[in-house]
C-alpha positions as CSV (number, residue, x, y, z in Angstrom):
1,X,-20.5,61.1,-11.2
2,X,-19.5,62.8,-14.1
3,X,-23.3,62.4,-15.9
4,X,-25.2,63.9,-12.9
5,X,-27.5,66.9,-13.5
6,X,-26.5,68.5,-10.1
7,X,-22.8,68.2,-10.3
8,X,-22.3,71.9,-10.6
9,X,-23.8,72.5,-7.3
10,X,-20.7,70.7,-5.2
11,X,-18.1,73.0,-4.1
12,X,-15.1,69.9,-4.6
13,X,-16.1,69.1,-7.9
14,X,-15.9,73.1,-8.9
15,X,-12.5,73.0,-7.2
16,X,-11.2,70.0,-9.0
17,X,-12.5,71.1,-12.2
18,X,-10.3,75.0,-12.0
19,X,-7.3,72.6,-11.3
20,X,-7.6,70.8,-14.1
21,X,-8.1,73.8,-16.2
22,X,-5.3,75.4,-14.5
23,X,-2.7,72.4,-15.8
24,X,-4.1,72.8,-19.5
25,X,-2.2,74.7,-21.9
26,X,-4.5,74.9,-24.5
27,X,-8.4,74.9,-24.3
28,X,-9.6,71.8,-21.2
29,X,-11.6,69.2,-22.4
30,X,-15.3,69.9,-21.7
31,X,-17.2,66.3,-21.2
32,X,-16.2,64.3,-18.1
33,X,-14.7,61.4,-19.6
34,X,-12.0,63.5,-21.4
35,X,-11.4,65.2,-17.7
36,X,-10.6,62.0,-16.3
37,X,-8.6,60.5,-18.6
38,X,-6.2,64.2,-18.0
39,X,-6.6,63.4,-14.8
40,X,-5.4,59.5,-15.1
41,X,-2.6,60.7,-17.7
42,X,-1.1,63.3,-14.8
43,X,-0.9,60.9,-12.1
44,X,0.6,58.2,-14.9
45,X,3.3,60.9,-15.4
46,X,4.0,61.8,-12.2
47,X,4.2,57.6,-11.0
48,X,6.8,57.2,-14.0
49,X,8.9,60.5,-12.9
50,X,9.4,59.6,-9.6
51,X,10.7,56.3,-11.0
52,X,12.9,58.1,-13.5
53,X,14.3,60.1,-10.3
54,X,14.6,56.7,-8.2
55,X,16.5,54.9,-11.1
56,X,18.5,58.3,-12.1
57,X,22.0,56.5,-10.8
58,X,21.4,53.3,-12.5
59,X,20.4,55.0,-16.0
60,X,23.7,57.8,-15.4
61,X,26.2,54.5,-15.2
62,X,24.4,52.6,-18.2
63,X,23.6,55.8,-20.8
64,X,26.8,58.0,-19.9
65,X,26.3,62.0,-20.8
66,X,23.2,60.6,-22.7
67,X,21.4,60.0,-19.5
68,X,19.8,63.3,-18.6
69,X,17.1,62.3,-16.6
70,X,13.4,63.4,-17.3
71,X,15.0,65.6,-20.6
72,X,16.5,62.5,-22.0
73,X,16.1,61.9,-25.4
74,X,14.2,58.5,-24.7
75,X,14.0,57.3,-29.1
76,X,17.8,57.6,-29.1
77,X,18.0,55.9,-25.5
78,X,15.8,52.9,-26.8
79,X,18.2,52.8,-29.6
80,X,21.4,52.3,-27.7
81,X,19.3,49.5,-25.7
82,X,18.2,48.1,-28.7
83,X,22.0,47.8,-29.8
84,X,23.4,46.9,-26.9
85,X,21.3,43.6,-26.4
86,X,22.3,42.9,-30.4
87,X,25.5,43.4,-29.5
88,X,25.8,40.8,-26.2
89,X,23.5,38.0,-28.2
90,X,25.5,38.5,-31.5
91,X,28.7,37.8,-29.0
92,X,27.2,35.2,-27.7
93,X,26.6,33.6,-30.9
94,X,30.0,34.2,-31.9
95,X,29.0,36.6,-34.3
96,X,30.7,40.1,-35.1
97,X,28.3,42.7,-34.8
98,X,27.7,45.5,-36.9
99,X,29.5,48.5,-36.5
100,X,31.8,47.5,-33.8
101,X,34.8,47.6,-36.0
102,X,33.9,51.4,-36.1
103,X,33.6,51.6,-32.6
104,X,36.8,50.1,-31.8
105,X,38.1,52.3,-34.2
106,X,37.6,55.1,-32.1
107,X,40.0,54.2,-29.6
108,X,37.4,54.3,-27.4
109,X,38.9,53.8,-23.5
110,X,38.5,50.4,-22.1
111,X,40.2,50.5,-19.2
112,X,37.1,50.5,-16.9
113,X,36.3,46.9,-18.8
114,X,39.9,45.2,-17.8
115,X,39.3,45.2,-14.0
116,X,35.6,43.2,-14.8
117,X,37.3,41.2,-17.2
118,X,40.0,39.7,-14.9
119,X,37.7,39.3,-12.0
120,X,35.2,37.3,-14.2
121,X,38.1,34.8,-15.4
122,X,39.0,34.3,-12.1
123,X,35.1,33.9,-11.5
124,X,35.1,31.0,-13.9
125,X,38.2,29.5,-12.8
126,X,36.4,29.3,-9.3
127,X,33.2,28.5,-10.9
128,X,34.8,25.3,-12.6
129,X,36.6,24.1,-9.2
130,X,34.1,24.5,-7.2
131,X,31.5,22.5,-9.9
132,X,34.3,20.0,-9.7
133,X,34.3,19.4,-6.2
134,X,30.8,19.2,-6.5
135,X,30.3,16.1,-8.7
136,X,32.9,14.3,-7.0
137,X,31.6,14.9,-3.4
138,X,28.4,13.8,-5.0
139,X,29.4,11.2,-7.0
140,X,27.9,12.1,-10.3
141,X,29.5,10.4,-12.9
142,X,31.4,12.0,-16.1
143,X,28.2,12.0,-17.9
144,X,26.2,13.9,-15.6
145,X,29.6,16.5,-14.7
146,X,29.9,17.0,-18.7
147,X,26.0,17.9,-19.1
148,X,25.5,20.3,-17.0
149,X,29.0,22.2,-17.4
150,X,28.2,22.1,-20.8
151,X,25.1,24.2,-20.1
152,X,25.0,28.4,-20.1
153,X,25.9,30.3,-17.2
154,X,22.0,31.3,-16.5
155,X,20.7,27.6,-17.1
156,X,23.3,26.5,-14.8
157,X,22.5,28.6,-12.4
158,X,19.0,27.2,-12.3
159,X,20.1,23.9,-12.6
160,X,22.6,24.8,-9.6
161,X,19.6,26.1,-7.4
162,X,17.3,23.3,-7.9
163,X,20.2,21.2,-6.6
164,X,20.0,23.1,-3.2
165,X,16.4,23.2,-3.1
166,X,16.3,19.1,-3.1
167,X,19.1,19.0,-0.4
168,X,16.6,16.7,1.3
169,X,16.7,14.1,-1.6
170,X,20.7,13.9,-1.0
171,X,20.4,10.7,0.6
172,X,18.3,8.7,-2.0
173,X,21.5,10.1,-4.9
174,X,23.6,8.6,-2.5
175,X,21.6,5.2,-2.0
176,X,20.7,5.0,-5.6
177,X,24.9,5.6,-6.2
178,X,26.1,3.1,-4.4
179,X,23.0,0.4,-5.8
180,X,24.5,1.5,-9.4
181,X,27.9,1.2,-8.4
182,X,27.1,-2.8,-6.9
183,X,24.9,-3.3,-10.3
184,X,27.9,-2.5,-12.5
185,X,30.1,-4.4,-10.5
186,X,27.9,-7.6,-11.0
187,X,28.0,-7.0,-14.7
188,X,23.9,-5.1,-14.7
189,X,24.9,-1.8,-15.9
190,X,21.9,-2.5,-18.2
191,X,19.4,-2.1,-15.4
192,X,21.1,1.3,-14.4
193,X,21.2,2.6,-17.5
194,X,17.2,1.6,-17.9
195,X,16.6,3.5,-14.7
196,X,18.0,6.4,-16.1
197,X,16.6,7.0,-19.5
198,X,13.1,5.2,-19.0
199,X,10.7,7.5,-18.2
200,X,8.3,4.7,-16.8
201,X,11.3,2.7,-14.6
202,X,9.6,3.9,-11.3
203,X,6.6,1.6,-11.9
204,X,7.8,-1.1,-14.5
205,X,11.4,-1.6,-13.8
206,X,11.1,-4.6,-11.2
207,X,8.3,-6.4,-12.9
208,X,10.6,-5.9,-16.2
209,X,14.1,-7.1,-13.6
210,X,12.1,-10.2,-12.6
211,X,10.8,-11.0,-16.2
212,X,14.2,-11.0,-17.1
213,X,15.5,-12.6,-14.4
214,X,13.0,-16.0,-14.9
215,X,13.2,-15.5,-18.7
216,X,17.0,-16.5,-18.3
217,X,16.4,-19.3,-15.5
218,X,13.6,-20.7,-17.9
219,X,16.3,-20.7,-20.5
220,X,19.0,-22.0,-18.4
221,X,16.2,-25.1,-16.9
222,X,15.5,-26.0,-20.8
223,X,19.3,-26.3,-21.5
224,X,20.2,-28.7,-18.4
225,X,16.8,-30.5,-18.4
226,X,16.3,-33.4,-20.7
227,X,12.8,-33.6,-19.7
228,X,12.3,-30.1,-20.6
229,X,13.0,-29.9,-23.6
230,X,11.2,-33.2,-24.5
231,X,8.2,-31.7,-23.0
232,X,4.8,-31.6,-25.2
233,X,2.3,-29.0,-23.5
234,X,-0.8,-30.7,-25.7
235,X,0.5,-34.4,-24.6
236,X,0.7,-33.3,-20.7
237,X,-2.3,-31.8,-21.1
238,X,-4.3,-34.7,-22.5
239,X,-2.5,-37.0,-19.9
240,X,-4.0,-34.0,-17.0
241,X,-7.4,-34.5,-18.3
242,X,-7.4,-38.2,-18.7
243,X,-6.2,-38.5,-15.2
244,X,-9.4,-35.8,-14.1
245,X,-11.6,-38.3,-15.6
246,X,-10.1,-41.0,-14.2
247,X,-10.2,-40.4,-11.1
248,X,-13.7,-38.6,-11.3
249,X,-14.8,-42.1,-12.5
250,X,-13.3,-43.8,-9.8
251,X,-14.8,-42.0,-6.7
252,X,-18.0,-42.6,-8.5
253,X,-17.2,-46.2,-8.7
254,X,-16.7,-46.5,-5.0
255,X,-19.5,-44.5,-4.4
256,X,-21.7,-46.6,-6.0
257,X,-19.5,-49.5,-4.3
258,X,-20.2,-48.6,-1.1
259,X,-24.1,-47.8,-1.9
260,X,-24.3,-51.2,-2.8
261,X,-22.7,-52.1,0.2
262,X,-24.8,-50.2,2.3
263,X,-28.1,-51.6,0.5
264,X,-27.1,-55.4,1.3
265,X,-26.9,-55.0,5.3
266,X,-30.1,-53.2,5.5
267,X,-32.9,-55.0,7.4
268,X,-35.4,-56.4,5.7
269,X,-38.9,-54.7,7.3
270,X,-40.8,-57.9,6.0
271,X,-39.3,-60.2,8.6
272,X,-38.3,-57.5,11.3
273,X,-42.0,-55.5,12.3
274,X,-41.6,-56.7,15.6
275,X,-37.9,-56.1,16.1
276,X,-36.4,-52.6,16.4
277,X,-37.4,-51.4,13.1
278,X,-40.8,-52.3,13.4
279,X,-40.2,-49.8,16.5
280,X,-39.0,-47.2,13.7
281,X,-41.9,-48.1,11.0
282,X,-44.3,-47.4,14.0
283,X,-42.8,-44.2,14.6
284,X,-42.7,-43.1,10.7
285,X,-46.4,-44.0,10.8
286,X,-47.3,-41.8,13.9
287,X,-48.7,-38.2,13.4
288,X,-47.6,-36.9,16.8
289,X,-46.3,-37.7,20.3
290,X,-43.1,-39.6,19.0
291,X,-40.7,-41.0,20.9
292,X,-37.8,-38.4,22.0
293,X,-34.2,-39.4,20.3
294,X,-33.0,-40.8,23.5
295,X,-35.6,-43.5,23.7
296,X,-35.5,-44.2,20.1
297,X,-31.9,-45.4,20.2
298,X,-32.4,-47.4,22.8
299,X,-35.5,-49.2,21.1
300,X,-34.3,-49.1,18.3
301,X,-30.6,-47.6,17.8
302,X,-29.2,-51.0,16.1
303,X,-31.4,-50.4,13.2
304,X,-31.1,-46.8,13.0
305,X,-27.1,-47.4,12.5
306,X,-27.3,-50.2,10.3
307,X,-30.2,-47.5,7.5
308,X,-27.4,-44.6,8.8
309,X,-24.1,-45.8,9.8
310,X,-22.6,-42.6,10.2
311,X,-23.5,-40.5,12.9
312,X,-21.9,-36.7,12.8
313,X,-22.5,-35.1,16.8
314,X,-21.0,-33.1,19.0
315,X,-19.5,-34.8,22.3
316,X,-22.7,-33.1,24.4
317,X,-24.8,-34.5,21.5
318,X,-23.6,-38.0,22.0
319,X,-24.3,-37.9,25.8
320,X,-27.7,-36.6,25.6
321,X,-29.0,-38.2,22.8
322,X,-27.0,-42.0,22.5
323,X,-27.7,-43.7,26.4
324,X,-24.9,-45.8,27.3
325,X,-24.5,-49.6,25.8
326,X,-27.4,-48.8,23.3
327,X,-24.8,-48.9,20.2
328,X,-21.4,-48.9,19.3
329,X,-19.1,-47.2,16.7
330,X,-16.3,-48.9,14.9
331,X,-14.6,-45.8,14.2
332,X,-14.9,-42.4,16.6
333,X,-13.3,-39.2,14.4
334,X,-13.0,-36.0,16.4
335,X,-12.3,-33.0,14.3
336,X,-10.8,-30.0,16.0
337,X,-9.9,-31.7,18.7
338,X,-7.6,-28.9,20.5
339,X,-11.0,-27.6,21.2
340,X,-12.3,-30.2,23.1
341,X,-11.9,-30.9,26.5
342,X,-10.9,-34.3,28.0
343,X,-13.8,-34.5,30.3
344,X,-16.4,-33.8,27.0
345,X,-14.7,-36.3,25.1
346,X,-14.9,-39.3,27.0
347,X,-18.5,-40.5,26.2
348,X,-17.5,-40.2,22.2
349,X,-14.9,-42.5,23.3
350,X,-15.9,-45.3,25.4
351,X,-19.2,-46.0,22.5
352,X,-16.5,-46.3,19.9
353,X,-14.0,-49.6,18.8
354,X,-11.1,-47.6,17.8
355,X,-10.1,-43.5,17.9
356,X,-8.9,-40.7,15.3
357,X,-8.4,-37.4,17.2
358,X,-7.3,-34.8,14.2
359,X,-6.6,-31.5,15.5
360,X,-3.8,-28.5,15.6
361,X,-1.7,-28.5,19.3
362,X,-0.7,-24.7,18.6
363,X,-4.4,-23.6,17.7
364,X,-5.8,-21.6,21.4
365,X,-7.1,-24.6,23.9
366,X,-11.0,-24.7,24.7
367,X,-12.3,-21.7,26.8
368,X,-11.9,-21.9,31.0
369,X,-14.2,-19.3,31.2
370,X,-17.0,-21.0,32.5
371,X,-14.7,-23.5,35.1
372,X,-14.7,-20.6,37.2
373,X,-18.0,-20.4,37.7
374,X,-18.3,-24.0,38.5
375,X,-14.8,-24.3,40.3
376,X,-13.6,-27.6,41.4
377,X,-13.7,-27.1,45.4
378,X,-15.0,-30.3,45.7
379,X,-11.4,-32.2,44.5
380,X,-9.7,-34.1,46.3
381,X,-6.6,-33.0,47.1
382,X,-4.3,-36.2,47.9
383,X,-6.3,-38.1,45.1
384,X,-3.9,-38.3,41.8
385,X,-5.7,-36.8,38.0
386,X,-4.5,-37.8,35.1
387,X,-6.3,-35.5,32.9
388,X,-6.8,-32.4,35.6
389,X,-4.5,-30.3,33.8
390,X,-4.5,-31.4,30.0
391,X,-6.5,-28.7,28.0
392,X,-7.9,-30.8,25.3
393,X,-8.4,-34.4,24.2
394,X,-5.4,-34.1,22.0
395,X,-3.0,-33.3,24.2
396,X,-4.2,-36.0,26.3
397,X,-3.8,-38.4,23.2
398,X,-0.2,-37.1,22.6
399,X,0.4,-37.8,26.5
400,X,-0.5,-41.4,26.1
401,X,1.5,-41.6,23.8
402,X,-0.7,-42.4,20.6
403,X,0.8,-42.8,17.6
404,X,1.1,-39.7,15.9
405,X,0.9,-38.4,11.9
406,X,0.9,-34.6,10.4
407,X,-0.1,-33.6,7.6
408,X,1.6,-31.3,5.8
409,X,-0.5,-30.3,3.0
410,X,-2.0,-26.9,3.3
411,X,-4.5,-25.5,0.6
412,X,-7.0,-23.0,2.4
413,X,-4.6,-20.1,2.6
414,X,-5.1,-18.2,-1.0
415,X,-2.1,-16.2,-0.8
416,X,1.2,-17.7,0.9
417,X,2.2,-14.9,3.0
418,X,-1.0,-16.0,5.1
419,X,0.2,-19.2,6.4
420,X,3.9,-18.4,5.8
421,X,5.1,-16.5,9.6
422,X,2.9,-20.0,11.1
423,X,4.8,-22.3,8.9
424,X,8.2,-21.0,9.9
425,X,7.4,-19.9,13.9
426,X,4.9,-22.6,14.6
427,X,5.2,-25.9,11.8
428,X,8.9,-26.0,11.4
429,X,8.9,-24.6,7.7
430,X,7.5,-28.9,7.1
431,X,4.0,-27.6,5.9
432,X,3.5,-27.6,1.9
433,X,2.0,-24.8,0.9
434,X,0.7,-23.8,-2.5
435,X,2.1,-20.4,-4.2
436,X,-0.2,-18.0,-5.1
437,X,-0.6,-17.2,-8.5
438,X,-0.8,-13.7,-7.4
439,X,1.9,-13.2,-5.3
440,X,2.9,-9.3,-6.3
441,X,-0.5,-7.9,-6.9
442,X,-1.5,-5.3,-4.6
443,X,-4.0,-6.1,-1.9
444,X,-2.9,-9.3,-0.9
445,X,-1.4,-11.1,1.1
446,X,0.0,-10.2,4.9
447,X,2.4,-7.0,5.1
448,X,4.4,-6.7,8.0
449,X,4.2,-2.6,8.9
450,X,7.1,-2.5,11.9
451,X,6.7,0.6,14.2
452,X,9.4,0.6,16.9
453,X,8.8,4.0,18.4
454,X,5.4,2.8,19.7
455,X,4.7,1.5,23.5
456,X,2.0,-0.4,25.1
457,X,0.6,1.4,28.0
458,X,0.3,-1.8,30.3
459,X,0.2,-0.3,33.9
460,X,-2.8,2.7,32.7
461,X,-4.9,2.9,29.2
462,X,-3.8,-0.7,28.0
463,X,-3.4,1.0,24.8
464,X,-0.6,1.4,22.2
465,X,-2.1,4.9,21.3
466,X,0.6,5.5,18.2
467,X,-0.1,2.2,16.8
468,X,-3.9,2.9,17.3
469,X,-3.4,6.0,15.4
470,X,-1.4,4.3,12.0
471,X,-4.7,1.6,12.1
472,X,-6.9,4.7,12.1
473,X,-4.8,6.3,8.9
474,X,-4.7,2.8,7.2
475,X,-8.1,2.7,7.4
476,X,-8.8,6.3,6.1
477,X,-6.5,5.5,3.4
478,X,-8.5,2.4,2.7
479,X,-11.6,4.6,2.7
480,X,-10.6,7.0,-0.3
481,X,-8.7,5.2,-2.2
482,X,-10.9,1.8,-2.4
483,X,-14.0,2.7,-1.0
484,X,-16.1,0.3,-2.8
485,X,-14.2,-2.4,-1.2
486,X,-15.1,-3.5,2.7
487,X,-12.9,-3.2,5.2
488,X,-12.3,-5.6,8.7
489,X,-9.9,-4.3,11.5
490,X,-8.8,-7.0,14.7
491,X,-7.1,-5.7,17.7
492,X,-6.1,-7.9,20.8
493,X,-7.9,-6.2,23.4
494,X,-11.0,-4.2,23.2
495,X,-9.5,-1.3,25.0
496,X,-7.4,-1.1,21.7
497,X,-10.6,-1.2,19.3
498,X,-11.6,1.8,21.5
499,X,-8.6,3.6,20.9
500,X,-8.0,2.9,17.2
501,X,-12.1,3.7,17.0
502,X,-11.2,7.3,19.0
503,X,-8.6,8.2,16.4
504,X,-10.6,7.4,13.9
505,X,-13.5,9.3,14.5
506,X,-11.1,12.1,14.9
507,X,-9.9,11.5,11.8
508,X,-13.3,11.9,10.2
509,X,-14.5,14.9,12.1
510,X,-11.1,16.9,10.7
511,X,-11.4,15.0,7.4
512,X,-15.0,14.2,6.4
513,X,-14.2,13.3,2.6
514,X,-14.6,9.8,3.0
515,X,-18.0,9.5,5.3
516,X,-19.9,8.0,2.4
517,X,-17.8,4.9,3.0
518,X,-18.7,4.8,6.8
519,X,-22.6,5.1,6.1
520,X,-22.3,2.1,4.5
């Protein structure tokens, strides 16, 4: 504003200008920016007067009859500051400062000092009890009590307020006091004192516990073991691969043993063309219009099983393709048999010369959803069935009381905690199950995540709406921290997958830092 031509012509700035010029002494300044910087150091001056008149009492008890307000003589003011902030840190330090033998010499009055002096002993002496009762209601130790007593009055202070401002963490001091107090008493005062000086104990000091711990049992199992100690790693493991090798070698051997086999009951097509397999050399020669399977094991079915002895069907396979008396099994295996009704299973059975039913009695049954559609109206009442009401061919094995055999050995799970809550609930604790060499690596394995204040809504929604909503967190979690990892979520019912699916897409509307992993 200040460089415009037509400045002169405005009526305020004319009137500001004879103001200024009236607060001048001397000659004003005549360019603008020497008018405004006036102007900026009157206002300056008048902010810091009104503070000298707000802090007048304050600087009256500090200065004495030097204090006189804006007149003060401020050089010799800052001087008696200056010497008054030696003076308390050369005290401090245990130091005599300069000039205060002079002072005392005075006889200066001191009386106003002896009233502060005895209220701040007693301060301290309150100040040290009440620290006291402090560390032992909290159970601190002598270490901790003689570390921060030791400390200055301000740095305690801080310390002292940090204290109150983690009141909330009171709880975990008291938990972690009595853990150290049942570690000492068991002679591991070691691991407490690693959890308090390592700065890295949070993440490391159960991996390092449980090193530990096994490094001693190792130790301990090579001192009472004979065996142990005798033990050659290079000699086991050239006994592990000769073994490999061996045994490699001998399911070779009986491969070929049975090939053999196999090759010395085939039929001879020289002396058999008008037998079954000349049936089968007529169809192999045929370009179209072959016989279906049904017909061809009925020509021809003796020779078919003696070229392929094994035949691997489903029960509805064996009906439709294999007509009754056309051939005979020695040996009838049914896999998975929990899932197989009796009713399906009784063709496999009557074509075969003896029976192996392998299956799991605490795997779910077959489905009955499609008996209702067909419904068995036309029963008879009075008339007696034995298998009406057995779900599966093995349960009606085990009814007849067929010798029975379980094995134990269990090597799909790859981590133990899969197969470990069926082992105990369902198996007894009898199955073996192979450790995983993993077994504290994050990711893996089953967690069990209990949440007691949740409710199943049986008699409405059909929902547990609170457990819906920790599924939906998990798998936001899951989403930012490991996005480039897939993700799979089961629920019981699908009116739960609609709920957990609601909350999350709530989730994602409130949060949307994670939708590259949905797109997907």
């Amino acid at each position: 504003m200040g460089r415009k031509w037509w400045r002169w012509l405005s009526s305020d700035y004319r009137r500001i200008r004879r103001q200024v010029v009236g607060l001048c002494r001397g000659d004003p300044p005549k360019d603008s920016e020497s008018q405004l910087c006036l102007v900026d150091a009157v206002m300056e001056a008048a902010r810091l007067s009104r503070v000298v008149q707000e802090y007048h009492p304050l600087g009256a008890s500090l200065y004495g009859i030097q204090w006189r307000g804006l007149n003060s003589d401020w050089t010799l003011l800052k001087g008696l500051a200056d010497w008054i902030v030696t003076l308390h840190r050369d005290v401090g330090e245990g130091k005599r400062p300069a000039g205060i033998i002079d002072f005392l010499a005075g006889n200066p009055s001191l009386d106003p000092l002896k009233g502060k002096v005895e209220a701040l002993k007693a301060a301290l002496v309150a100040n040290t009890q009440s620290l006291s009762n402090v560390f032992e209601r909290l159970d601190l130790g002598e270490v901790a009590h003689q570390r921060i007593c030791a400390e200055e009055l301000p740095a305690l202070a801080l310390e002292l307020e940090a204290m109150l401002e983690r009141l909330d963490d009171l709880q975990d001091a008291i938990t972690f006091n009595h853990l150290k107090a049942i570690l000492e008493r068991e002679g591991l005062s070691w691991v407490v004192d690693a959890a308090w000086d390592w700065p890295n104990a949070a993440a490391l000091l159960v991996l390092f516990y449980r090193r530990t711990c096994f490094e001693a049992f190792l130790r301990k199992a090579y001192a009472e073991r004979e065996a142990l100690k005798a033990f050659d790693g290079t000699s086991h493991e050239n006994a592990r691969e000769r073994f490999r090798n061996l045994d490699l070698a001998s399911l070779e051997a009986t491969r070929l043993q049975l090939a053999a086999q196999h090759r010395a009951n085939l039929p001879t097509p020289y002396n058999n063309t008008n037998g079954q397999l000349g049936v089968l050399l007529r169809e192999f020669e045929k370009r179209g219009r072959h016989l279906p399977i049904r017909k061809l094991i009925a020509h021809a079915g003796h020779a078919i099983q003696a070229i392929k002895p094994v035949f691997m069907m489903s029960p509805m396979s064996i009906a439709a393709y294999i007509p009754p008396e056309s051939i005979k099994f020695d040996l009838v295996i049914f896999d998975e048999a929990s899932q197989v009704k009796p009713v399906d299973a009784f063709g496999a059975v009557l074509r075969g010369q003896q029976l192996v039913v392998v299956g799991d009695s605490k795997q779910l049954p077959p489905t009955s959803f499609f008996d209702a559609l067909v419904g068995d109206d036309d029963l008879d009442e009075e008339e007696e069935y034995v298998t009406s009401d057995i779900e599966s061919v093995l349960g009606l094995m085990a009814g007849q009381g067929a010798p029975q055999r379980m094995l134990r050995w269990h090597y799909r799970s790859r981590h133990e905690s899969l197969i470990a809550l069926s082992n105990w609930e369902f198996y007894d604790n009898r199955l073996v199950v192979f450790p995983s060499p993993y077994p504290a690596r994050p990711g893996l394995g089953l967690v069990f995540r209990h949440l007691p204040n949740t409710a199943y809504d049986r008699g409405r929604s059909r929902t547990n709406q609170k457990e819906a909503e920790f599924v939906a967190k998990a798998v936001m979690l899951h989403a930012k921290a490991s996005p480039d990892l897939t993700l799979g979520v089961a629920a019981f019912s699908l009116q739960q997958a609609e709920a957990i699916l609601d909350h999350l897409e709530r989730m994602r509307r409130d949060d949307p830092s994670a939708e590259a992993f949905f797109e997907l």
